[in-house]
C-alpha positions as CSV (number, residue, x, y, z in Angstrom):
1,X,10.0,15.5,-15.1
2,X,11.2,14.6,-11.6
3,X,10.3,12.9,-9.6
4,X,8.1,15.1,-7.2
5,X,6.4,15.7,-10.4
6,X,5.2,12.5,-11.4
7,X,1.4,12.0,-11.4
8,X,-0.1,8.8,-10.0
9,X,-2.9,6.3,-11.2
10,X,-4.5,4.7,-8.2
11,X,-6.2,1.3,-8.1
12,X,-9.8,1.0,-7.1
13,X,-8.4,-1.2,-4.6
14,X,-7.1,1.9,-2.8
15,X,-8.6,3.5,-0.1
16,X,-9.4,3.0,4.0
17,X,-9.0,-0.2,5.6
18,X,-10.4,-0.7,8.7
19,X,-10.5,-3.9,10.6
20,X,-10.2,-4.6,14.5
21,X,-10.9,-0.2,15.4
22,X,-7.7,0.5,13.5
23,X,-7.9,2.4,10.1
24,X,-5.2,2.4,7.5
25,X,-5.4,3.9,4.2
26,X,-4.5,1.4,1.5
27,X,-2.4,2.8,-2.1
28,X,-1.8,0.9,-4.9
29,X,-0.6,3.1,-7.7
30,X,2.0,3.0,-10.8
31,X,3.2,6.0,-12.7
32,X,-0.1,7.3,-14.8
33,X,0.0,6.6,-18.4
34,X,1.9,3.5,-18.0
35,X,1.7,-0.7,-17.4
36,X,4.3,-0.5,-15.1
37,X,3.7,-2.9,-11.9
38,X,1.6,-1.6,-9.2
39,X,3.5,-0.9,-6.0
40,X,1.7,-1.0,-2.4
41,X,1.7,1.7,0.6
42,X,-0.3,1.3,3.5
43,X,-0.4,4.4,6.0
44,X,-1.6,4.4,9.5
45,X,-3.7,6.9,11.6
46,X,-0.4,8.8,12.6
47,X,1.2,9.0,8.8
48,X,4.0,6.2,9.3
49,X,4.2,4.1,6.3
50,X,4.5,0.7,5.5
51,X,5.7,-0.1,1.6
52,X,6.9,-3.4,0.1
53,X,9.8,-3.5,-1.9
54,X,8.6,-5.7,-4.6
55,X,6.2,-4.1,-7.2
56,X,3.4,-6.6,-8.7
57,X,2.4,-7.1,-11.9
58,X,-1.3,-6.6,-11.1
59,X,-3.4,-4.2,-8.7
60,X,-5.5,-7.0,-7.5
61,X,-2.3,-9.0,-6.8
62,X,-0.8,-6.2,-4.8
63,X,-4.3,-6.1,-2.9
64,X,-4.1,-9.8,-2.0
65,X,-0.8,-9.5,-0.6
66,X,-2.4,-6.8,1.8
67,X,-5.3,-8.9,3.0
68,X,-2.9,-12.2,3.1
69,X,-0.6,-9.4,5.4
70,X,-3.6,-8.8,7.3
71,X,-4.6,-11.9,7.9
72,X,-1.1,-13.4,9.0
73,X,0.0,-10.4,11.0
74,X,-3.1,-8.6,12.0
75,X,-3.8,-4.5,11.4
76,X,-1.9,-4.1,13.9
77,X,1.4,-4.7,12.4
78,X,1.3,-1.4,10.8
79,X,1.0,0.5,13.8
80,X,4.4,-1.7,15.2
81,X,7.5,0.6,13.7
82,X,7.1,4.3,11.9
83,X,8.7,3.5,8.7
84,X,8.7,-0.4,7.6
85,X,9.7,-2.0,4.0
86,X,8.1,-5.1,3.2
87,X,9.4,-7.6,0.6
């Protein structure tokens, strides 16, 4: 199976954010059928993503990290550069 081929399971942590007029669409997924960490994608209203490096071992920790994000940086932060890797 490659890559392109490789189905998804999504949190229930996943879906639209919005906060101060800006919407972002939240994914925390790992390879289906697996208990491999959760990694976490945030795309803005234009399609530019925002992805952290660093996979977590739970979906509700990769959430946190988001809202801690949030909180430090603002939504806006993901609207600053088109492509952005987070650690």
């Amino acid at each position: 199976m490659t890559q392109n081929d490789q189905q998804y399971e999504f949190s229930e942590f996943s879906g639209k954010f919005l906060d101060d007029d800006v919407t972002v669409i939240l994914r925390i997924y790992r390879p289906a059928g697996t208990n491999l960490d959760w990694m976490l994608e945030v795309l803005d209203e234009e399609g530019n993503t925002t992805v952290w490096n660093d996979p977590f071992d739970t979906d509700r920790e990769a959430f946190e990290e988001f809202l801690a994000t949030v909180q430090r940086d603002g939504i806006r932060s993901f609207l600053d550069e088109p492509v952005q890797n987070l650690h």
